[in-house]
N, C-alpha and C positions, 0 to 999 in steps of 0.2 A: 504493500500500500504506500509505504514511504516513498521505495523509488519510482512508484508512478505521478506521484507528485512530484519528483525529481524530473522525470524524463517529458512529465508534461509543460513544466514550467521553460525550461529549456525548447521543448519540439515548436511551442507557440513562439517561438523568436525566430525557428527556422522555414514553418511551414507555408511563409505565405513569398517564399522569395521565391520562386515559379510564377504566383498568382498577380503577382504584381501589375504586369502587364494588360492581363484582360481586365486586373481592378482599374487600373489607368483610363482603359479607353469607358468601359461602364460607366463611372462613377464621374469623370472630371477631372482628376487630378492631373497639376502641371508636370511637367518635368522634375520642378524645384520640390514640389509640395510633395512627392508619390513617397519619401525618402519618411514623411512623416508615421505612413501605417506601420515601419518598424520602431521610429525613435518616439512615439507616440506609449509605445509597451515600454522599451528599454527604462525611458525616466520617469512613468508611474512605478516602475520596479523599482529600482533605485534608491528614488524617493521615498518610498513608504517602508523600507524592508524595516528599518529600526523602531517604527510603532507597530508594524506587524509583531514585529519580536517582543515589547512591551507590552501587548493588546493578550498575546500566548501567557506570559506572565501572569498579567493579572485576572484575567479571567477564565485561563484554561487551556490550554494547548487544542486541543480534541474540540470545543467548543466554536475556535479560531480560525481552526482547520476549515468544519464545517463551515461557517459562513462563508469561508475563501471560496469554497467549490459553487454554493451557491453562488455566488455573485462572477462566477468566472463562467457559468453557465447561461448567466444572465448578459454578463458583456459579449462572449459568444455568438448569440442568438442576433443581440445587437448589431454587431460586425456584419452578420452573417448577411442580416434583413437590412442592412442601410443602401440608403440610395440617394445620399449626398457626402459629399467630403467632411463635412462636419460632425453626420451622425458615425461615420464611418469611424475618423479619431477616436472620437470619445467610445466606441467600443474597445477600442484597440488598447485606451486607456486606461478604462474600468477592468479588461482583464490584467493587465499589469498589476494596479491595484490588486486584483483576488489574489496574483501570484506572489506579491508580497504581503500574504495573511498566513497563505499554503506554507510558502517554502519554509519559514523561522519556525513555524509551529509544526510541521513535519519533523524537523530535526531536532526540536522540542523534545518531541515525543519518541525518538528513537532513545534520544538519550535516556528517558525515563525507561525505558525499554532495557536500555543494554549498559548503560552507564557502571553499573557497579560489577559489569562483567567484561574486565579488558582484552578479554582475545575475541569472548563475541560481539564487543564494540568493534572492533577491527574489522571484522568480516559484516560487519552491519554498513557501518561506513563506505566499506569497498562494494558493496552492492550498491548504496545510495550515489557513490561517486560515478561506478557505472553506469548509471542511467542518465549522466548530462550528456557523454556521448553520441548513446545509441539514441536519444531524442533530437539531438541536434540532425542526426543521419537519417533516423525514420522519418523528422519534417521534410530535409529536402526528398524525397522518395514519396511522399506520400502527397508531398506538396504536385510533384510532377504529374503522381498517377490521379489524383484527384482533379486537378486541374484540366488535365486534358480528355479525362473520359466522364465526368460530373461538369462541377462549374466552379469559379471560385468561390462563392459565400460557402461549399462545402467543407473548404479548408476549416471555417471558424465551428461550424454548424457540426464537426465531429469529437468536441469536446464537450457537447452533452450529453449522449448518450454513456461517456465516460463517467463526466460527474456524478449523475444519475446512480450508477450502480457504484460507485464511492459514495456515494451519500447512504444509500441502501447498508453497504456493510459498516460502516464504521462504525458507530454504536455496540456493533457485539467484539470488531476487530481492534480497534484501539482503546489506549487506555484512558478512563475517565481523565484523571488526573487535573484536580481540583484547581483554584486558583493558588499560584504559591508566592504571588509578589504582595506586595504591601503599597498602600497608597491609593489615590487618583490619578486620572490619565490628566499630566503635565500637557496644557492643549497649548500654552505659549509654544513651553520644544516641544511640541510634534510639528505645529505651525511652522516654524522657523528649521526645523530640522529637514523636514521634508521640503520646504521651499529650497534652501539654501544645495542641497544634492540636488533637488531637480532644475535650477538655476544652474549648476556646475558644468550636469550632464547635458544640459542644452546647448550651453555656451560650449562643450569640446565636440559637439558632433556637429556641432554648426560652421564651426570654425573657417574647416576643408571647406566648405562651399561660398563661405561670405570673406573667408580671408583670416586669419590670425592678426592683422592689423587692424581690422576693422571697429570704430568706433559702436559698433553693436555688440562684438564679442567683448571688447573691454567692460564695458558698462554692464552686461550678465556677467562677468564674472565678477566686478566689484560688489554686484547685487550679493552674489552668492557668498563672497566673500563674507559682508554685512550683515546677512543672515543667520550664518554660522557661528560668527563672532557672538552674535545674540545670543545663540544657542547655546555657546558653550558659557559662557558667563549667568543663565537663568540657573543653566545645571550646575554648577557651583556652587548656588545659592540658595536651591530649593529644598526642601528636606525630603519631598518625593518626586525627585528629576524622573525624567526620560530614559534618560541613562547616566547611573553612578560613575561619576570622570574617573574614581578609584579603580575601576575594573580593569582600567589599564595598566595600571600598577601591577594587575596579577602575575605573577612570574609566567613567562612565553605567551600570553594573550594578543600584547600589540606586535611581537614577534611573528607570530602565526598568522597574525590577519596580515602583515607587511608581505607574509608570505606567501598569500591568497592574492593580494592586488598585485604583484608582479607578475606573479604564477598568469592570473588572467590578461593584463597589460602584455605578454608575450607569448600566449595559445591563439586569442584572439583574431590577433592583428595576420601570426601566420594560416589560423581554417582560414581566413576572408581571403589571401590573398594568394592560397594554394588554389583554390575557387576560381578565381579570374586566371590566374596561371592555366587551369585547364580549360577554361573556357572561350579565352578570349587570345590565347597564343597556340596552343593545341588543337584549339578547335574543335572541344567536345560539346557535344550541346547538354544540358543542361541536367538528363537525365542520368550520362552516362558520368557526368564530373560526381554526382551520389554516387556511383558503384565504384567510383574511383577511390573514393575517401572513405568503403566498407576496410581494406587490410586494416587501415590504421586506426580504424573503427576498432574491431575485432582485439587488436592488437590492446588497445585501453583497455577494455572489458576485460580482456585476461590477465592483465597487467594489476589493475585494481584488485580484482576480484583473487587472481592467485598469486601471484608477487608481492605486490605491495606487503600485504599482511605477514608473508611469511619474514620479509626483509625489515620489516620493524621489529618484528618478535627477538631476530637474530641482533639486530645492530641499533635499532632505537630508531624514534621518528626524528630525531637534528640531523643524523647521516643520513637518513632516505630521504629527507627533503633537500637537503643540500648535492645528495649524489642524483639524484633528480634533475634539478634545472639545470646544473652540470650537462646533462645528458641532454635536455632541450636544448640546450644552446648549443652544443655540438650540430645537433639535427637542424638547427637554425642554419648556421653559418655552412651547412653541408646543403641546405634549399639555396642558400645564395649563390649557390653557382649554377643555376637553372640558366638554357640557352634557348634564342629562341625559337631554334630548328632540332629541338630535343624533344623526347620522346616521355610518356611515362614511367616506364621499366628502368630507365637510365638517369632520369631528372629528377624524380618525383617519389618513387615506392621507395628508392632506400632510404631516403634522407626523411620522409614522412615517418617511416618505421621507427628510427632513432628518435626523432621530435615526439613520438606519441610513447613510446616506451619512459622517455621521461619526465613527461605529463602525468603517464599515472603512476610513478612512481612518487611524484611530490606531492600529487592531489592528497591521497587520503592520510598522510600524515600532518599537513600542515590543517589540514579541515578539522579533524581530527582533535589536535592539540588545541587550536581557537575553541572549543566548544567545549572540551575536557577542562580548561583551566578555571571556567567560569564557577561561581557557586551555585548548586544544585536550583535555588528559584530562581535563579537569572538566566537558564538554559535559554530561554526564549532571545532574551538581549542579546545571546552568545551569538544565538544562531542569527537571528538579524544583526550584528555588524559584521562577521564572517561574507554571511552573503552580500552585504551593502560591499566589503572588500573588494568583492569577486567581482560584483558587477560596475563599480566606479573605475576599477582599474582597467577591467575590458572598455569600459567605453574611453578613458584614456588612453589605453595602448592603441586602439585602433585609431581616435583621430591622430594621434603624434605619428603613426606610421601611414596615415594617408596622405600625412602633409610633405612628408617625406617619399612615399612614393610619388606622388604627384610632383614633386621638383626637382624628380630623376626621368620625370618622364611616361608617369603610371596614365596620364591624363589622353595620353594620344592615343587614339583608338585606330585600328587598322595599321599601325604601325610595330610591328613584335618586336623587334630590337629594344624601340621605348620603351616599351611596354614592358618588357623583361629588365631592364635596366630598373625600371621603378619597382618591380615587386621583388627584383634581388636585394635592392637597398630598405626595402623594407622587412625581406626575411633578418637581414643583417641586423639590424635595428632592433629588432623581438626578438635575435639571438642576443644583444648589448644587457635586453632588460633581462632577459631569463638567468645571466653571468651574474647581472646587480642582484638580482633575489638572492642567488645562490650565495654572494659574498654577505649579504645584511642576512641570513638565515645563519651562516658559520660565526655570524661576530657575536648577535643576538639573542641567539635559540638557544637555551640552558639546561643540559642533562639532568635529568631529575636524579639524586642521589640517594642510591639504592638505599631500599626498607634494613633498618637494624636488624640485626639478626639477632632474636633475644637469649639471652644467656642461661643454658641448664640450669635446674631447679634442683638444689643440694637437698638432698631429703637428711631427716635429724636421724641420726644412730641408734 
């Protein structure tokens, strides 16, 4: 149940890049505007993940969950049934919104689940990390096949019959688990918390298209700036914040999460632009760049689910996460030598291989550790700023390496040389960040020092 709200959360960011196009001519959207049906999800995600996580808190993981589904059911239908650009967003938005209710209080609830059981946390984790994946792969797939033999409102219109039968089981499958936080919902910070990320994320996806100089991207980010500032000075001050500023003090908490937003700032930016690499210099269309990206698919799934686990157990989660982006960034700098009269088999499958072996091998220990460090009522917090990590850093990594591919050359179409030039320098780039994770994970991330070993009990004579 967990990882289906894993892989749902995730699949609804991939499934509508097929649909785009028939959504385009339908619907009205410009050129400029179409870019919005995906950044319309991305920054209600974003945005809300850290009161989702406080909302699980205090009212109840299971409770939280539930309303996510409804109402991701209900933005769904919305998407599905819109017949203007406007109504169309705010679908697009409202499921964002559910998926930052779902995702914090999903991993809420695993923790309560497996939390005081560290080798079944491990394999709980590695299932749950598996599934960002295989949803990001079954949307484009499914995006294709629906697209072309249905229509596009189908894409949105196949996540209720899902909800539907989640909503049916949970009550007997998940755990009650009552409210464990303390206080009122802080509406200043969530006000200002949520404006101030979705201000952020606005301003760096905007960027690429209006310019990084541009007096509009400055002015959003000083907004966000001012927001956040707000934010973090009410929470200082309040006696039931948002979120406790102490939590980062927790030994390897802001560690973990630094290691979540690079982790994502360097996966990111290489699926997008492994993507256009086969699609726009190879020449695959659309369906078959999906079947392209099942090894490396495959290769996480096993990697999470039977590596990862075994190589913490042996060696601990500070070496698997650091011997991880190690390994991305290899895989990185092994895609920067893509040509533009190259092939799959010789450009793309080896050097994917390496990148995706050590994606999962950082994921679930750094996931992991963020969420283990927290205290047992704050799981929710844990897991909303984990996920806010994951997904500020993806939407950072990718604009910094569009801006970057684009001033190598990413922008000229029809032309492969360019074109290759800009997505080599931007593998390059997501291998620079996947190197920095790896070095702030070796300086940061603190061995937990082994349990005492208590001393034999002298019995009396």
């Amino acid at each position: 149940m967990i990882a289906t709200a894993q892989f749902m959360v995730i699949m609804d960011t991939s499934i509508i890049g097929v649909a785009l196009p028939r959504m385009q001519e339908d619907l009205g959207f410009s050129q400029e505007n179409l870019s919005w049906v995906f950044n319309a999800y991305v920054i209600a995600l974003g945005g809300l993940l850290l009161l989702g996580g406080r909302l699980a808190d205090l009212f109840g993981a299971r409770r939280i969950f539930t309303l996510g589904w409804v109402l991701l059911a209900g933005g769904s239908l919305m998407a599905g049934l819109a017949d203007s650009v406007g109504l169309e967003l705010a679908g697009r938005a409202l499921q964002g919104g559910s998926s930052a209710l779902i995702a914090p209080s999903a991993l809420s609830m695993l923790m309560m689940l497996f939390g005081t059981q560290p080798r079944e946390l491990t394999k709980a984790l590695a299932l749950y990390g598996a599934a960002a994946p295989a949803g990001g792969t079954a949307g484009v797939f499914l995006g294709g096949v629906i697209t072309e033999y249905l229509s596009w409102p189908w894409v949105f219109y196949i996540n209720i019959p899902i909800a539907v039968v989640i909503l049916a089981v949970t009550p007997s499958l998940m755990p009650a688990g009552g409210a464990r936080g303390r206080g009122g919902i802080d509406v200043l910070g969530a006000l200002t918390v949520t404006g101030g990320l979705a201000a952020a994320v606005y301003a760096v996806v905007q960027a690429p298209e209006v310019g990084w100089g541009a007096a509009r991207t400055w002015l959003v980010l000083l907004a966000a700036a001012a927001l956040l500032t707000i934010f973090l000075v009410t929470q200082a001050r309040r006696r039931a914040p948002l979120v406790r500023l102490s939590i980062f003090s927790t030994p390897n908490l802001a560690a973990a999460n630094l290691a979540q937003l690079l982790l994502g700032a360097a996966w990111i930016p290489m699926w997008f632009y492994l993507n256009l690499y086969l699609q726009q210099v190879l020449g695959y269309t659309a369906f078959p760049s999906g079947a392209a990206l099942l090894p490396m698919t495959v290769l996480i799934m096993i990697g999470m689910i039977v590596l990862a686990p075994r190589a913490i157990a042996r060696f601990g989660p500070k070496a698997v996460i650091v011997a991880g982006l190690l390994v991305l960034a290899l895989g990185m700098v092994w895609l920067s030598a893509v040509r533009s009269s190259g092939s799959f088999l010789v450009d793309v499958l080896p050097a994917s291989l390496v990148a995706a072996l050590g994606m999962s091998l950082a994921f679930i220990p750094s996931l992991g550790t963020a969420i283990s460090s927290a205290r047992p009522e704050e799981g929710g917090l844990a897991s909303g700023i984990v996920n806010t990590s994951y997904q500020v850093g993806s939407a950072l990594g990718l604009a910094i390496m569009t801006a970057v591919a684009t001033a190598m050359g990413a922008d000229k179409l029809g032309n492969p040389a360019a074109l290759t030039d800009g997505f080599s320098a931007a593998f390059l780039g997501a291998g620079a960040i996947a190197l920095l994770g790896a070095l702030a994970a070796a300086v940061f991330l603190r061995t937990p020092a082994p349990d005492p070993v208590p001393e034999p009990v002298k019995e009396d004579a």
